[in-house]
C-alpha positions in Angstrom: 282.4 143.6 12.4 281.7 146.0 14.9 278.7 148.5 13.9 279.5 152.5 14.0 279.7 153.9 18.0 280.9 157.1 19.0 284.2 158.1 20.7 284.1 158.6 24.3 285.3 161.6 26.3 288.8 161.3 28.7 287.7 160.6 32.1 288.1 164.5 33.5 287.3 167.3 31.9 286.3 170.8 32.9 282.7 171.8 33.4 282.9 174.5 30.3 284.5 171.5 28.1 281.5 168.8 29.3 279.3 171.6 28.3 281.3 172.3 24.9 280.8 168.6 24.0 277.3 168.3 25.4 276.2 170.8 23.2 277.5 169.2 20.3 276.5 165.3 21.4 275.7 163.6 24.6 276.8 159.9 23.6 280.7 161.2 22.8 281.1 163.7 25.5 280.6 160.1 28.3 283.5 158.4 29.9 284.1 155.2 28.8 283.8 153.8 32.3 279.9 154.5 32.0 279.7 151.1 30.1 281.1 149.1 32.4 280.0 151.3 36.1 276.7 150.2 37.9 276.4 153.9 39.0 278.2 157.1 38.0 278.3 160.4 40.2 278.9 163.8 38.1 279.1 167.0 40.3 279.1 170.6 39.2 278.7 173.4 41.1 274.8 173.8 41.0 273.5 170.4 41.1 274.8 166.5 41.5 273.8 163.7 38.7 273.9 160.3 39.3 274.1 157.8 35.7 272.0 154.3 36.7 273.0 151.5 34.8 272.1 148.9 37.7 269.0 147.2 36.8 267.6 147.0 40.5 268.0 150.7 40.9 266.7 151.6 37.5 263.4 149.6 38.4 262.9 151.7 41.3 263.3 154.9 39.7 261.0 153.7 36.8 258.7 151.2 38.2 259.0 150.6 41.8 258.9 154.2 43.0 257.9 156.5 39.9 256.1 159.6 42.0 258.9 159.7 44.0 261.0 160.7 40.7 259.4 163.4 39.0 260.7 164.2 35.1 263.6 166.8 35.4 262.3 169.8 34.2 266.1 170.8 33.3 266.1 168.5 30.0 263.1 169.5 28.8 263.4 173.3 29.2 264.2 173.7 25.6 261.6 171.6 24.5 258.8 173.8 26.1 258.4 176.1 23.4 256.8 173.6 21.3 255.7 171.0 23.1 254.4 173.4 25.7 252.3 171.5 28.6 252.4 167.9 27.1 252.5 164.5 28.6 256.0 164.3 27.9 256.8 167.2 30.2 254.6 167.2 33.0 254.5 165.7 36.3 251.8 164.5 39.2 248.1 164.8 38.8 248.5 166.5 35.6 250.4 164.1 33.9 247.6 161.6 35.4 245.0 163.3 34.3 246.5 163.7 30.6 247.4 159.8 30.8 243.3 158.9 31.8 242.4 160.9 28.6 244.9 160.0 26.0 245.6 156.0 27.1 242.0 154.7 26.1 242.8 155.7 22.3 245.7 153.3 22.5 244.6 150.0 24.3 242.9 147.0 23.5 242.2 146.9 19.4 243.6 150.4 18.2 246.1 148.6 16.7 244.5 146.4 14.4 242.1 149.3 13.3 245.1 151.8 12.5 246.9 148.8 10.6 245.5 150.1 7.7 246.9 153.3 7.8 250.7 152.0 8.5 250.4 149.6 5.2 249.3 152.6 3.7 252.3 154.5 4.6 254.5 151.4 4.0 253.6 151.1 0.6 253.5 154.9 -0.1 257.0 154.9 1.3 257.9 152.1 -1.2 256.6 154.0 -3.8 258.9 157.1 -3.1 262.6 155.1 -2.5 264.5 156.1 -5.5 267.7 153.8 -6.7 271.3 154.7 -6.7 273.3 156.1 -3.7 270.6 158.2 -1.3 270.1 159.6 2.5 267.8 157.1 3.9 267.3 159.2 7.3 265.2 161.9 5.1 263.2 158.6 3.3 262.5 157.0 6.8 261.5 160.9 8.1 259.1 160.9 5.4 257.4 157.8 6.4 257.1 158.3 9.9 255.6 161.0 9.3 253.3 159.8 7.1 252.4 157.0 9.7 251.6 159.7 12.4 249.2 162.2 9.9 247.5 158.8 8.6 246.8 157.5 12.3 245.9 160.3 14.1 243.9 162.6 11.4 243.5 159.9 8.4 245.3 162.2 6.1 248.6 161.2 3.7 251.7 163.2 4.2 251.1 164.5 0.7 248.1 167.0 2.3 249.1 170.5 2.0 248.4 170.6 5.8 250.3 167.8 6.6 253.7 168.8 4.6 253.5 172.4 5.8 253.8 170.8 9.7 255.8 167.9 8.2 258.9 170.4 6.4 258.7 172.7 10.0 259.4 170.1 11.9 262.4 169.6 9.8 263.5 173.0 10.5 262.8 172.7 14.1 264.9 169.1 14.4 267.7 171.0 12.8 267.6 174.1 15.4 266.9 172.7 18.5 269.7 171.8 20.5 269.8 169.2 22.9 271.2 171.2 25.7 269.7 174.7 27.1 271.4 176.8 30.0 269.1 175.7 32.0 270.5 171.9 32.1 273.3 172.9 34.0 272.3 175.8 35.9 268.7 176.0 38.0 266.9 179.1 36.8 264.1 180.5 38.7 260.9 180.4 37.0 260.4 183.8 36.8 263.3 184.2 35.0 263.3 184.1 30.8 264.6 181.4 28.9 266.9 182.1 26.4 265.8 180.4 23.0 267.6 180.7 19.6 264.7 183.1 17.4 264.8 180.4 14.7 263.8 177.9 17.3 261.4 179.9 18.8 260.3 181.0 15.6 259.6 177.5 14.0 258.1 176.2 17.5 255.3 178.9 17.0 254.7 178.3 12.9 254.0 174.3 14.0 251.7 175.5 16.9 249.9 177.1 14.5 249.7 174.8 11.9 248.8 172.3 14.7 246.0 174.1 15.5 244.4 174.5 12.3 244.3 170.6 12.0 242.9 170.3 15.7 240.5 173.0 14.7 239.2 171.2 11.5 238.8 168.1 13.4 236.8 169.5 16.0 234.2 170.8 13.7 233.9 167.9 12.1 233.5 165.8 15.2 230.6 168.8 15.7 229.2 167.9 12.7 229.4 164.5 13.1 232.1 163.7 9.8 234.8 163.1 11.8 236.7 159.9 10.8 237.0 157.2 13.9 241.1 157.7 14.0 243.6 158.6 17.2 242.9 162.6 17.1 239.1 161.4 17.2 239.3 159.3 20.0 241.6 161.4 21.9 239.3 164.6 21.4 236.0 162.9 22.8 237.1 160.9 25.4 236.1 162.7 29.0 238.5 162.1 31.8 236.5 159.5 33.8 237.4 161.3 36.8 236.2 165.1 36.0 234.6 164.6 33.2 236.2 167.0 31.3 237.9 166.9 27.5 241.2 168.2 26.1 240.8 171.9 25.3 241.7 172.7 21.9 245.0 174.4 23.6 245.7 171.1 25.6 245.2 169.0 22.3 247.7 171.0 20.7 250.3 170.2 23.2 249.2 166.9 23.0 249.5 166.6 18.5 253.2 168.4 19.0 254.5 165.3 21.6 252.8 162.3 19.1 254.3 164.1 16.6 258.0 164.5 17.6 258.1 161.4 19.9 256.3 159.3 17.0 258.2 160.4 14.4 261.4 161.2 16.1 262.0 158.1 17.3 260.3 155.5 14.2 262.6 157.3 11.9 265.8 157.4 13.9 265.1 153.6 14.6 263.8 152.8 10.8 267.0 154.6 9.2 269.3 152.8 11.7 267.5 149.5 10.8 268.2 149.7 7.2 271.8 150.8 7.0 272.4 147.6 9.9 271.2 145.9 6.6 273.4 146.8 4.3 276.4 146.5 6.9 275.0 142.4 7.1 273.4 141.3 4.3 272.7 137.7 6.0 270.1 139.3 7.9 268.9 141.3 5.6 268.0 138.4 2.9 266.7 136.6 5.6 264.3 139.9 6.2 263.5 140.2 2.7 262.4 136.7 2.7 260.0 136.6 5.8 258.7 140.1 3.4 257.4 138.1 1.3 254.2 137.2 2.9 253.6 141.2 2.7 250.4 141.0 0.0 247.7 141.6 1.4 246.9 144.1 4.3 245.8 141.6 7.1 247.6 142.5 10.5 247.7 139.1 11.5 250.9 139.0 9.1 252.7 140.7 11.6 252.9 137.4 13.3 254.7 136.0 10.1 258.1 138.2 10.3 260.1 137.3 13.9 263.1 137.7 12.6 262.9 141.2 11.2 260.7 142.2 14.3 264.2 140.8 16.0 266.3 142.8 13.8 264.4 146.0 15.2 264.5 145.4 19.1 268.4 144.5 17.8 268.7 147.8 16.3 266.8 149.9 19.4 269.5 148.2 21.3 272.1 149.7 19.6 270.6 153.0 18.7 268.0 153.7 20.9 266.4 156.7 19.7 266.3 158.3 23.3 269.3 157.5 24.5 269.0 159.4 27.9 266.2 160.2 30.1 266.2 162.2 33.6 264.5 162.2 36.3 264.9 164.4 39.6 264.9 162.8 43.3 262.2 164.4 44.9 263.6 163.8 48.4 267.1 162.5 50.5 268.0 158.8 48.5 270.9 156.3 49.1 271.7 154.0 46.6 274.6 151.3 46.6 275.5 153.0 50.1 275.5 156.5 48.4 274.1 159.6 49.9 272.2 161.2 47.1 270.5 164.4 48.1 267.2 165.8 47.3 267.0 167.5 43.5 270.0 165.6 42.1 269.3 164.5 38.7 268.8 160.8 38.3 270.1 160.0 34.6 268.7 156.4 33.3 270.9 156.4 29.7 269.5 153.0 27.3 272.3 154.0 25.8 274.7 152.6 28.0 272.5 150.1 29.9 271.9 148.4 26.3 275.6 148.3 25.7 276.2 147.5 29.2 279.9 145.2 29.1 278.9 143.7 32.9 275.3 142.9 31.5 275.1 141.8 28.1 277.1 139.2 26.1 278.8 140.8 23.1 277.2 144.2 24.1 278.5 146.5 20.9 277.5 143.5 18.3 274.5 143.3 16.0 273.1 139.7 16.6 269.4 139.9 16.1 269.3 135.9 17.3 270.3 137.2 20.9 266.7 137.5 21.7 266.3 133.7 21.4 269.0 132.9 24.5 269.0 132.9 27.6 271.1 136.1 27.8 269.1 138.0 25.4 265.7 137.5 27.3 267.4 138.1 30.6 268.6 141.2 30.0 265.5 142.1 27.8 263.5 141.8 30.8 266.1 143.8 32.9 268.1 145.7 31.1 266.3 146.8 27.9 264.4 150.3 27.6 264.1 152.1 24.3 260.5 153.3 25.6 261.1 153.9 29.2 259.6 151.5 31.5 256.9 151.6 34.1 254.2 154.3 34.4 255.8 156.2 32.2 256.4 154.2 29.3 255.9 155.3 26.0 252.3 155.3 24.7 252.8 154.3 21.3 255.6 151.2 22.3 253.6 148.7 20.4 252.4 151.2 17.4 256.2 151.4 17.5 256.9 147.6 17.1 254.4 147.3 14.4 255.3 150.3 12.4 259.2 149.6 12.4 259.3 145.9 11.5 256.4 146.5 8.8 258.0 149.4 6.6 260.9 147.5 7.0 260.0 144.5 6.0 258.1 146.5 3.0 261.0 147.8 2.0 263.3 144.9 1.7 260.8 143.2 -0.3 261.2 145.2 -3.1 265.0 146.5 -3.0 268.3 145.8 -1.7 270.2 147.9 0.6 274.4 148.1 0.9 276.9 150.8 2.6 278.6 153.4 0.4 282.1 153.3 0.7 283.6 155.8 3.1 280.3 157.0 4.5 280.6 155.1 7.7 277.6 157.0 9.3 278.5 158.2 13.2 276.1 158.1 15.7 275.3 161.8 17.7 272.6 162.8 20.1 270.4 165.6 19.7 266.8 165.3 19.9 267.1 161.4 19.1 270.1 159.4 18.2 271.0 160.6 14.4 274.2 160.1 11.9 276.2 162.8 12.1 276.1 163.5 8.2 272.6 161.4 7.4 273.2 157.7 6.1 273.9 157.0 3.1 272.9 153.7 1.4 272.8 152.2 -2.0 269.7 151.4 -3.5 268.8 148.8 -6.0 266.1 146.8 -7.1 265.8 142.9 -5.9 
């Protein structure tokens, strides 16, 4: 049994059509050859894009040679609104300087201290799941959420504050298409960007809302009550280079990207995880099993569940929650004896690098045990990016692999999951890799 994966596009099709199906999902609107090509040329008549699926050249675009390959600022033009200046966006010393400030709040022993707060979530989330037939991508939005408001400013979800930014964000998700103008055709920057109001609209309510929570936290870190969480840390550290903090403006940019990258992506990846579940129940008793040493909250018990923590790199495999991520050749390139000139768009796609047919054995099959052959760690190593790689790699990658494996796990221990008949969920692309019309899972008590 293959799981769900979306059509692909005929080979040639006319700019306005690619656009026409862009706009409406980015994983369908691909040739099938992209799963099977090292490297992929697309030309229109403002700018060239090259898809890398060869793991040497995608190391030197992410690791090897990342200054040289700025982020495209054509993807994330419609993103700006909200996320404004953030580390997700920007490029060169800014994005250095953001990184000196905001990486210290995430090394070393962060993790075990905001453990806590993901049981927490995990067993609030427990709590909510109701029984009977339900759409688990609004449960595992939920808890995601939760997980980001408890980590960063030690508040539940069920804070007036926190719902208000948490129900906005829903609007926003909803709104927000993938694709602006500016994707395909280079605008000058003096020039406006067009933004659909109730995008715009809901960007600005979050800001705000945003900044009354950056607000309270400052004065209490002036008053000396702030709690010792990730907003905390991120808010006092000075940049050891300048010295200087986050303004308050900065820190809002900086809430927005932890908020829609963290909870994006963990609830696109949890939702995913469960309905894999119910399409293999052998996996998923042998995940509810492994849950059972889920009593206590100790984080060393996160060394007690392989298997499901296999289950979820399995399931970023197949649904990476970013599927694509471009970058922009900063000058001349040639690559596999290709002239590629200066500004074309370098796409990197885990999408199609996961499901790569020249790379991976049994590429569009769920087999969590691939990560114990030689295969598996091969192209785990190579070929295997749900957080980027490099540089530029996500922040939160190993809140990530704690948070998804543990409300997972926490889950299973308490109920069973299976599919409901004719609600096959398909996979689209808009902000992160989503079902087309939610999953939908039965629920029932072990």
């Amino acid at each position: 049994m293959i799981p769900p994966k979306p059509p692909t596009r005929p080979d040639r099709v006319s700019l306005w059509r690619y656009m026409q199906l862009f706009r409406q999902d980015i994983l369908s609107a691909q040739p099938a050859r992209l799963y099977r090509a090292w490297m992929a040329e697309f030309r229109t008549p403002f700018f060239r894009s090259y898809l890398m699926n060869q793991p040497e050249l995608v190391k030197t675009v992410l690791k090897d040679r990342p200054e040289d390959f700025p982020k495209s600022d054509r993807v994330s033009e419609g993103l700006r609104p909200l996320l404004g200046n953030s580390v997700f966006l920007t490029n060169g010393e800014t994005w250095k300087r953001q990184r000196r400030i905001i990486d210290p709040a995430f090394e070393g022993g962060r993790l075990r201290e905001t453990f806590p707060a993901m049981w927490d979530a995990s067993e609030a989330a427990a709590s909510r799941l109701p029984e009977g037939v339900i759409e688990i991508e609004e449960q595992t939005s939920h808890a995601a959420a939760d997980v980001i408001f408890r980590t960063l400013f030690s508040i539940p979800i069920e804070d007036a504050l926190a719902s208000a930014v948490f129900h906005e964000f829903r609007a926003y998700q909803r709104s927000q298409p993938i694709l602006n103008i500016a994707a395909f055709v280079p605008l000058p920057r003096w020039m406006p960007r067009l933004f659909r109001r109730d995008t715009r609209a809901s960007a600005v309510r979050i800001r705000a809302l945003i900044a009354k929570l950056v607000d309270q936290r400052a004065q209490e870190i002036a008053d000396g009550t702030a709690p010792d969480d990730l907003a905390t840390k991120i808010m006092t550290t000075h940049d050891p280079e300048t010295g200087e903090t986050f303004s308050p403006e900065e820190m809002v940019d900086q809430v927005a990207i932890f908020f829609l990258a963290g909870h994006e992506t963990s609830a696109s990846a949890l939702a995913w995880a469960l309905y894999l579940m119910a399409l293999y129940p052998e996996w998923q008793e042998k995940v509810a099993a492994e849950a059972t040493v889920l009593t206590d909250c100790d984080f060393a018990v996160m060394s007690k569940l392989p298997v499901t923590r296999d289950v979820f790199r399995e399931t970023l495999r197949l649904y990476p929650p970013v599927p694509m991520m471009v970058r922009e050749a900063s000058c001349p390139e040639k690559f596999r004896d290709r002239a590629v000139p200066q500004g074309s768009q370098l796409v990197l796609s885990p999408w199609h690098l996961h499901r790569h047919e020249r790379l991976w054995e049994r590429p569009d099959e769920f087999y969590p045990g691939r990560w114990q052959t030689e295969n598996g760690k091969t192209c785990g190593r190579d070929a295997y990016i749900p957080f980027s790689a490099g540089a530029r790699v996500c922040t939160g990658a190993g809140f990530a692999m704690v948070e998804g494996p543990l409300i997972l796990a926490r889950l299973l221990r308490d109920v069973t999951v299976s599919c409901v008949e004719g609600r096959a969920p398909v996979p689209v692309a808009h902000l992160t890799v989503r079902a087309k019309d939610g999953i939908w899972l039965h629920i029932g008590k072990r």
